[in-house]
RONU-716007 format. One line per 4 residues: number of its first residue (from 1); their letters; for each residue y, x, z of N, C-alpha, C. Coordinates in nm, 3 decimals. Example, Ala and Ser with C-alpha at 12.3 -4.5 7.8 and 13.67 -1.06 7.14 Angstrom:
<sites>
1) AS) -0.569/1.319/0.780/-0.450/1.230/0.780/-0.330/1.320/0.780; -0.225/1.285/0.708/-0.106/1.367/0.714/0.003/1.290/0.787
</sites>
This chain:
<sites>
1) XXXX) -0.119/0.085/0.000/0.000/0.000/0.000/0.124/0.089/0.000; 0.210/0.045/-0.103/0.300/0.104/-0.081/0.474/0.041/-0.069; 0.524/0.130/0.025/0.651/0.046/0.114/0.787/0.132/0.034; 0.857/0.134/-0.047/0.979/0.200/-0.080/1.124/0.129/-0.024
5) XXXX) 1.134/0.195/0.082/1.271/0.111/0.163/1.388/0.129/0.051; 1.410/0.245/-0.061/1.501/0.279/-0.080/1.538/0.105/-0.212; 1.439/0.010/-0.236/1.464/-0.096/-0.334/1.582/-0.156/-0.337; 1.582/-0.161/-0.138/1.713/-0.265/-0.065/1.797/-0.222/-0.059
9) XXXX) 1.907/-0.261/-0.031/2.045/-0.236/-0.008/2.043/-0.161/0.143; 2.066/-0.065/0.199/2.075/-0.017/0.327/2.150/0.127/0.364; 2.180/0.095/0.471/2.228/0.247/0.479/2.189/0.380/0.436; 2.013/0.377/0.452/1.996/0.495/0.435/1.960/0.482/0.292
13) XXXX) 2.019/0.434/0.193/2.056/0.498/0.047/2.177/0.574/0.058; 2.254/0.529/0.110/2.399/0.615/0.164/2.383/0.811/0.203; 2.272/0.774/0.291/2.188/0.895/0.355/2.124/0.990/0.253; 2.029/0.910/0.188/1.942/0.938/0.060/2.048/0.989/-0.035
17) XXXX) 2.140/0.938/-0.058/2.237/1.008/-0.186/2.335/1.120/-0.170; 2.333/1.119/0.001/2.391/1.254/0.060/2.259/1.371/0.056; 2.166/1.357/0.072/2.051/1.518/0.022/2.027/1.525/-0.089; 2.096/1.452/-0.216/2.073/1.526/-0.373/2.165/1.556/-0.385
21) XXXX) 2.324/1.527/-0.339/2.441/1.563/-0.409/2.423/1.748/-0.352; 2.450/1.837/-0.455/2.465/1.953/-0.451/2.567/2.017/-0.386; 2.650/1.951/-0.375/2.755/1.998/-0.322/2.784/2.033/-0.136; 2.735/1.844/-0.092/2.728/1.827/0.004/2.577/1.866/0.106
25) XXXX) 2.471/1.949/0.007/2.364/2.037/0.027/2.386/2.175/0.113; 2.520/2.214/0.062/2.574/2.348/0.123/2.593/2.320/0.249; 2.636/2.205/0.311/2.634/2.183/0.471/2.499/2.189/0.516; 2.427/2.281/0.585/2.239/2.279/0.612/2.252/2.216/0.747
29) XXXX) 2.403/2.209/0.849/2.370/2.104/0.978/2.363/2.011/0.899; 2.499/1.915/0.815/2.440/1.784/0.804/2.359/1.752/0.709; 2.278/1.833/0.622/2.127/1.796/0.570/2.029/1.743/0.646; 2.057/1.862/0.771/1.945/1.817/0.853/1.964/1.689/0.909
33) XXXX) 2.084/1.671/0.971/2.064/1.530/1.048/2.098/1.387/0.926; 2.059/1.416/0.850/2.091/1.294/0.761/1.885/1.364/0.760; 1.835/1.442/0.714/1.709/1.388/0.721/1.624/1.313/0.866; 1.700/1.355/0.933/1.671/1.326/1.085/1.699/1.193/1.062
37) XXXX) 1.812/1.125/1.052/1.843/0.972/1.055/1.742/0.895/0.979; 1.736/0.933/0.877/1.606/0.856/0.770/1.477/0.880/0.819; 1.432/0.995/0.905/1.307/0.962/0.993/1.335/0.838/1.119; 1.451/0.861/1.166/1.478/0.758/1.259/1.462/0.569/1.172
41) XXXX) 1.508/0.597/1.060/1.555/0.467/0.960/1.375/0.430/0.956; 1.278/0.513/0.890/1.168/0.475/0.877/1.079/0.453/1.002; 1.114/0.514/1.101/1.022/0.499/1.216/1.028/0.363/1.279; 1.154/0.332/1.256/1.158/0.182/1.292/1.116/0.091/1.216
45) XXXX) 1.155/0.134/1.054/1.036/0.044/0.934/0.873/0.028/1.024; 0.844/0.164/1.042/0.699/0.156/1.015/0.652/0.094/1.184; 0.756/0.089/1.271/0.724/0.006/1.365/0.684/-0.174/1.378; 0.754/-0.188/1.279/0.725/-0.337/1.237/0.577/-0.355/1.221
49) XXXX) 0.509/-0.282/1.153/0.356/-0.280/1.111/0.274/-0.252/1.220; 0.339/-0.212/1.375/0.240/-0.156/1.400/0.209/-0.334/1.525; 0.090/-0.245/1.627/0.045/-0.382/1.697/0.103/-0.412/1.826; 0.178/-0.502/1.923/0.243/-0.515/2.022/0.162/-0.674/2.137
53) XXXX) 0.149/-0.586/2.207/0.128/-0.742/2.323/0.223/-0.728/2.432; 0.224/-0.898/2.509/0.346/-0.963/2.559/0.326/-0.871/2.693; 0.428/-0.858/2.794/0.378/-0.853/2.869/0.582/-0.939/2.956; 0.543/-0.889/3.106/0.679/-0.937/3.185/0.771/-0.837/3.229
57) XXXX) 0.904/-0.890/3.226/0.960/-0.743/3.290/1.071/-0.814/3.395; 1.053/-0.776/3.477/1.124/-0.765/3.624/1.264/-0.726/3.576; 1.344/-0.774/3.586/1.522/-0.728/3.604/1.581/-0.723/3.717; 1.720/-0.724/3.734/1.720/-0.705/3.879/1.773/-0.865/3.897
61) XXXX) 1.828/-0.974/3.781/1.825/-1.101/3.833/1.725/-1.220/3.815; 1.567/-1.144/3.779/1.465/-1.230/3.732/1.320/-1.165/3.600; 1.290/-1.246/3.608/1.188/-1.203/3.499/1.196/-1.284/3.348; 1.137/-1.182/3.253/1.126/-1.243/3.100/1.038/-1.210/3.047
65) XXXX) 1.016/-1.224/2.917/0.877/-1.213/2.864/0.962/-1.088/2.718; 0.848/-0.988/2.702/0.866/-0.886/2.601/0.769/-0.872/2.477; 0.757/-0.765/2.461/0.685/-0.719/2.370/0.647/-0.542/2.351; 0.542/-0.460/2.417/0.536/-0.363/2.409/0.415/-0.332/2.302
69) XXXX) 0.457/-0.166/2.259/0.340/-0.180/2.212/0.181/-0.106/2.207; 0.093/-0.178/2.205/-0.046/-0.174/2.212/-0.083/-0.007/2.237; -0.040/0.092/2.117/-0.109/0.176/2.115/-0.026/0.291/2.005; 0.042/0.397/2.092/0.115/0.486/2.033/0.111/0.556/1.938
73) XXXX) 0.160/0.572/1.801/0.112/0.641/1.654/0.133/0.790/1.711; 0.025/0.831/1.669/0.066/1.003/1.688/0.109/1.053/1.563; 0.205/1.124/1.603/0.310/1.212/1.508/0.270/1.314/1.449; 0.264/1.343/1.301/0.213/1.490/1.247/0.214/1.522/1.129
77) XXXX) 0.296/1.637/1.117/0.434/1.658/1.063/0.385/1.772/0.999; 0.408/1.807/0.850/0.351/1.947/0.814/0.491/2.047/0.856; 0.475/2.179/0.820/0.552/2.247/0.858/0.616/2.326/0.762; 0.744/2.380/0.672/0.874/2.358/0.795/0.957/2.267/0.785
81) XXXX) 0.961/2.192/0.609/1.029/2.148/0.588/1.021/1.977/0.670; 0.910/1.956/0.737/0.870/1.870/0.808/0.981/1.803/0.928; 1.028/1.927/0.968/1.084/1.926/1.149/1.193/1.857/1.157; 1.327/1.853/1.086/1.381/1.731/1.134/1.370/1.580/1.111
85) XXXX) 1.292/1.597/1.015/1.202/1.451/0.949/1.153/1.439/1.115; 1.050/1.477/1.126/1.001/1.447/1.241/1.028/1.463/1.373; 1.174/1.529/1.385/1.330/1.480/1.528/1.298/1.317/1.490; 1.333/1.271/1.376/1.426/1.167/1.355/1.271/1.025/1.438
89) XXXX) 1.192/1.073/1.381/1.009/0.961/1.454/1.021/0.987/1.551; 1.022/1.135/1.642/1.019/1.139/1.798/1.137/1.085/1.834; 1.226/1.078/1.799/1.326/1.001/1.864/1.321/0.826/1.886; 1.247/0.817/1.818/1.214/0.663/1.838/1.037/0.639/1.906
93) XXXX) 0.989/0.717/1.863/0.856/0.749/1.947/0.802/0.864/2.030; 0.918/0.875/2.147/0.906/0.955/2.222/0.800/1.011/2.326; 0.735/0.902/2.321/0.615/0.930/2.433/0.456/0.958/2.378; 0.489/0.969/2.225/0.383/0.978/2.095/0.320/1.141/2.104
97) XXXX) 0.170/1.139/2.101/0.153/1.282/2.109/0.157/1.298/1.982; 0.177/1.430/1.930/0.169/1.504/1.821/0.107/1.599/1.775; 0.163/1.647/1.663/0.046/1.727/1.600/0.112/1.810/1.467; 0.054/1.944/1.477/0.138/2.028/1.379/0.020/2.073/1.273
101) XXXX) 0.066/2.085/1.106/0.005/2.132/1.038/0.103/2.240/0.930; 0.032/2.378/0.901/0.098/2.469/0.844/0.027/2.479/0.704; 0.087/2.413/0.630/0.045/2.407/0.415/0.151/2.419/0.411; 0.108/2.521/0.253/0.238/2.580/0.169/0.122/2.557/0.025
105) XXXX) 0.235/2.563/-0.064/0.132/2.572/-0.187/0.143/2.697/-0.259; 0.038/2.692/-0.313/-0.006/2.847/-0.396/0.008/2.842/-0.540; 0.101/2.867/-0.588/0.122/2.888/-0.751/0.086/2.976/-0.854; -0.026/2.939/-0.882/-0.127/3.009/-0.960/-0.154/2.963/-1.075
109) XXXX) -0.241/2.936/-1.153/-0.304/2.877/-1.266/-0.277/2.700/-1.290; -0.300/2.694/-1.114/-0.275/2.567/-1.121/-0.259/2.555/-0.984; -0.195/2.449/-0.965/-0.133/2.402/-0.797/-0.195/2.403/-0.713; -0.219/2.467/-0.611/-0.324/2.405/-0.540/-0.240/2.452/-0.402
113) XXXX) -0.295/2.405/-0.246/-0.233/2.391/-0.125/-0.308/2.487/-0.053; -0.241/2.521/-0.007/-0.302/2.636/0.151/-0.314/2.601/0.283; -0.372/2.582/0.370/-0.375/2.549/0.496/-0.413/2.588/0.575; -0.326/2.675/0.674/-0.340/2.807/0.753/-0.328/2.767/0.910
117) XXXX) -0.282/2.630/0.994/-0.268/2.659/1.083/-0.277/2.459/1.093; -0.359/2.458/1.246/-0.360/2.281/1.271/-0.380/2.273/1.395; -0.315/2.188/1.485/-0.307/2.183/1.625/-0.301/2.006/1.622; -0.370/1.934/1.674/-0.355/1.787/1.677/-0.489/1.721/1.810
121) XXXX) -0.413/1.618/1.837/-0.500/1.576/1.992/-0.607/1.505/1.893; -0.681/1.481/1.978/-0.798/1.335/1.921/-0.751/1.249/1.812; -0.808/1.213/1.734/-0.764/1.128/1.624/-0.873/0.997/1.640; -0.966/0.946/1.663/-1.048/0.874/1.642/-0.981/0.743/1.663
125) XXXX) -1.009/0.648/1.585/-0.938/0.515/1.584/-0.790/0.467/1.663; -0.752/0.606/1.624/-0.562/0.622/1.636/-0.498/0.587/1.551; -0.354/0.507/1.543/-0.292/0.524/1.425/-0.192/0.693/1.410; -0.192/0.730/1.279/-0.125/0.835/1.266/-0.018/0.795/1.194
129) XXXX) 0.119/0.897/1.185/0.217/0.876/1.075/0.230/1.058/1.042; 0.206/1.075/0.924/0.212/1.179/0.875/0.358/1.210/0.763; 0.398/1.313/0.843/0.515/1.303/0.822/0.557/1.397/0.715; 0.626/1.393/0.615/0.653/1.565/0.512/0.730/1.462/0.437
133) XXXX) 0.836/1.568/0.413/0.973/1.489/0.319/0.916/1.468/0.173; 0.842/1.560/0.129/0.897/1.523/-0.035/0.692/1.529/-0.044; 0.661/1.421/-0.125/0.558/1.350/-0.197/0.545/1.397/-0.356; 0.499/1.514/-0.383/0.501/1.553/-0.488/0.387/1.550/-0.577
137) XXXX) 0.299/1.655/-0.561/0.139/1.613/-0.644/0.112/1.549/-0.549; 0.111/1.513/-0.416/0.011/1.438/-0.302/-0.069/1.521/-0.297; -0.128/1.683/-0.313/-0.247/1.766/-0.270/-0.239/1.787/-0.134; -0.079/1.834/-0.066/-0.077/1.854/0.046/-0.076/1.785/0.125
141) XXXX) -0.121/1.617/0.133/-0.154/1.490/0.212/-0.273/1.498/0.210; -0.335/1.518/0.086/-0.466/1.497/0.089/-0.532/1.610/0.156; -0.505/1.735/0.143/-0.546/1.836/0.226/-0.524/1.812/0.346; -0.464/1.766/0.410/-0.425/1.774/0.535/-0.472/1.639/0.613
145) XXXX) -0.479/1.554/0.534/-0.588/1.420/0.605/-0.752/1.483/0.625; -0.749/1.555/0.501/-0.902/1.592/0.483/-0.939/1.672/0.623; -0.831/1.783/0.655/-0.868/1.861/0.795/-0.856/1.793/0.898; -0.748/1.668/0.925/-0.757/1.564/1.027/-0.852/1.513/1.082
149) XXXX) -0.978/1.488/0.939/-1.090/1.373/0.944/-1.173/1.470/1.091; -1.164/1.623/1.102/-1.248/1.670/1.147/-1.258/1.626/1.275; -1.104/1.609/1.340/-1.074/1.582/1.460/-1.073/1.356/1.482; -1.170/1.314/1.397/-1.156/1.185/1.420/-1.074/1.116/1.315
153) XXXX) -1.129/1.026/1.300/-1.070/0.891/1.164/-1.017/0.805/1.233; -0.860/0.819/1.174/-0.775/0.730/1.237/-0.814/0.604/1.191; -0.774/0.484/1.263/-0.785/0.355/1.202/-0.661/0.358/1.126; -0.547/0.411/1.103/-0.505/0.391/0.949/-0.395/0.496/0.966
157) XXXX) -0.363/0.578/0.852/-0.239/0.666/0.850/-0.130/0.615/0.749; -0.001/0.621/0.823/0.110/0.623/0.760/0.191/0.726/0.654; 0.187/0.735/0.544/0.224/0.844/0.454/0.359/0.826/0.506; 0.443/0.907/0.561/0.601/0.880/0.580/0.629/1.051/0.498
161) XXXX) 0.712/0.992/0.332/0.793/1.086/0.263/0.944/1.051/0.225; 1.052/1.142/0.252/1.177/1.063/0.205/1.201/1.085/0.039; 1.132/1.128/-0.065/1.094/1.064/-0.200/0.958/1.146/-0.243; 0.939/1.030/-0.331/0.783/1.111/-0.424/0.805/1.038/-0.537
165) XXXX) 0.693/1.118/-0.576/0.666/1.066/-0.740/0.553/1.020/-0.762; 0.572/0.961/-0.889/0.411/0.804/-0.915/0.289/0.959/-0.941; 0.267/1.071/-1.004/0.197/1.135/-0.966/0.121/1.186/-0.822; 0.203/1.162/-0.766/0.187/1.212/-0.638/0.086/1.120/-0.562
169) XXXX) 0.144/0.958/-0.578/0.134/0.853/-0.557/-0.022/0.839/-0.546; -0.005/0.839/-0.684/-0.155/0.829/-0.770/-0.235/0.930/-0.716; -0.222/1.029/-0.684/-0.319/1.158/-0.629/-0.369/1.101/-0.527; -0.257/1.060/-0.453/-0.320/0.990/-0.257/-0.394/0.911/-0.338
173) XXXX) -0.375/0.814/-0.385/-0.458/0.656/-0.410/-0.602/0.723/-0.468; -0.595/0.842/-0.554/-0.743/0.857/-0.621/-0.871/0.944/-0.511; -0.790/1.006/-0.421/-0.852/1.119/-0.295/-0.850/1.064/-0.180; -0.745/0.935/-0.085/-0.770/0.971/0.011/-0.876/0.811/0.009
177) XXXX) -1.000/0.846/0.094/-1.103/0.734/0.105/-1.052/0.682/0.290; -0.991/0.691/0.333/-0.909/0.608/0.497/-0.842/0.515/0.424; -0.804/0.401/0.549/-0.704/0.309/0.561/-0.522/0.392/0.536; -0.479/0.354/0.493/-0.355/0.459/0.497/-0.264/0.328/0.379
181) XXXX) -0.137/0.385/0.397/0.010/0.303/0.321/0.120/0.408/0.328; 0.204/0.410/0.210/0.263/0.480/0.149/0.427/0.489/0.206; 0.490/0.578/0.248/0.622/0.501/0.293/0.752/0.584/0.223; 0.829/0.562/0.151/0.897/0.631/0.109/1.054/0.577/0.093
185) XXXX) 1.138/0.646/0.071/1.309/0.599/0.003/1.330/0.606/-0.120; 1.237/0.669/-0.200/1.283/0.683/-0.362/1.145/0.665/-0.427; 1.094/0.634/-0.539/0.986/0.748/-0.576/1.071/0.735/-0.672; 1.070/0.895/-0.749/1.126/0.913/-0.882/1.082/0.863/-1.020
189) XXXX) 1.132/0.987/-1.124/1.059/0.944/-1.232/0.914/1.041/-1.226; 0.916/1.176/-1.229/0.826/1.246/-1.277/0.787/1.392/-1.189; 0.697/1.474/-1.206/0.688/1.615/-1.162/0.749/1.693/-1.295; 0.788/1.783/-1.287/0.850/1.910/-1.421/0.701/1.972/-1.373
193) XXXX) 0.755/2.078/-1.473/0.614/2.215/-1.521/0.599/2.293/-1.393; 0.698/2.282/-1.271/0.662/2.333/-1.183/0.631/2.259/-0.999; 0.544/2.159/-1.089/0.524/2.034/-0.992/0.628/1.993/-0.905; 0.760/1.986/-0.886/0.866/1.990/-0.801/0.918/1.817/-0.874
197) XXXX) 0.965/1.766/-0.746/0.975/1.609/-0.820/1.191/1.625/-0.898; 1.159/1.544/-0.992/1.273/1.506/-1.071/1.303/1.334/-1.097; 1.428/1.305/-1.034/1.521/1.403/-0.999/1.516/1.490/-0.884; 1.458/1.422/-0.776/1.422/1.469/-0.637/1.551/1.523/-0.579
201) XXXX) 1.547/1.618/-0.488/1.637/1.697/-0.402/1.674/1.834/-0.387; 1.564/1.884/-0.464/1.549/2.074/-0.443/1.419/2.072/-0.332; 1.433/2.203/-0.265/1.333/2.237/-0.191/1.413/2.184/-0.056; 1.307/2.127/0.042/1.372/2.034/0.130/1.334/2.180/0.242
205) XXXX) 1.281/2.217/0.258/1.258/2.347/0.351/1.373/2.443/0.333; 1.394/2.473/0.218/1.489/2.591/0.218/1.632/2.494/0.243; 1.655/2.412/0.241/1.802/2.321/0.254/1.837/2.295/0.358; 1.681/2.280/0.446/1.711/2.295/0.622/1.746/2.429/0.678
209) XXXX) 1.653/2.538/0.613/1.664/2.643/0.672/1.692/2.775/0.656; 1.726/2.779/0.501/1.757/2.907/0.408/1.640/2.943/0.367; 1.613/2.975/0.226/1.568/3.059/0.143/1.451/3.137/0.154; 1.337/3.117/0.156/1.235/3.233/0.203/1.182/3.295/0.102
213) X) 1.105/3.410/0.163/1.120/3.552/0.092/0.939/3.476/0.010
</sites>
């Protein structure tokens, strides 16, 4: 299933059109917290979906009836370009354990993903939201669910990207065999010759953090 907030009218197109303009890219604080806000913007999307029972809450002039919820999504976020994407979810799911994964991709003959480092609690009939800004071939979702499965099959993962492309799209839909839904602000038109999405944003890692060697 797939959810593209960016269809509607909302703020965070406002947000979204501040990390392609080039200009306003050269600021790397407010890149970051405009990606931070749109993790905050989606975390609350993807809260709607999730499951809540009633319970009472004591005030100091009486009681009312609420809504908490059931069972906390754990957070897990590839790495680096991941990290203020995933400020913006812990900030709304603060008490959420988490989980770090280190893929980069390897440009060779042909695309393929690397995956060097994974730290994550129990997964078994958890919900997850997997977090990484840009949705490009989808190898590095699929790699990285695939090493998840080891630690337990969530009852369903959240793809949270702030754009991808229908390639990408299509990669998750043909590889990943879990419950899982798609969450994004854009999808574009296409990948170029060097799998990088167009129009997209640039490299969302180096825009947070400068340039690596």
């Amino acid at each position: 299933m797939l959810f593209n907030l960016g269809s509607a009218n909302s703020i965070a197109n406002h947000f979204l059109r501040a990390l392609r303009d080039p200009v306003l890219q050269k600021d790397r604080t407010r890149f970051r917290k405009n990606v931070e806000r749109l993790g905050e913007i989606m975390a609350y999307e993807i809260s709607k979906k999730l499951d809540y029972e009633p319970a009472l809450v004591q005030t100091p002039l009486g009681k009312t009836s609420s809504h908490f919820l059931k069972q906390k999504p754990v957070l897990i976020t590839v790495l680096r370009a991941g990290l203020p994407y995933f400020h913006g979810f812990q900030n709304y799911f603060e008490d959420s354990d988490c989980g770090f994964i280190g893929a980069y991709r390897k440009e060779e003959d042909e695309i393929s993903v690397q995956l060097d480092y994974l730290a994550t609690p129990g997964l078994q009939d958890r919900i997850v939201i997997l977090i990484d800004p840009m949705l490009a071939t989808g190898k590095s979702f699929v790699r990285s669910v695939d090493a998840l499965l080891k630690h337990g099959k969530p009852s369903h993962i959240h793809i949270a990207s702030l754009v991808s492309s229908p390639q990408g799209i299509q990669f998750v839909a043909d590889h990943l065999k879990v419950n899982y839904s798609i969450w994004t602000f854009a999808q574009d038109e296409t990948l170029n010759q060097q799998s990088y999405i167009v129009p997209g944003l640039g490299d969302a890692g180096d825009l947070c953090f400068g340039e690596k060697l």
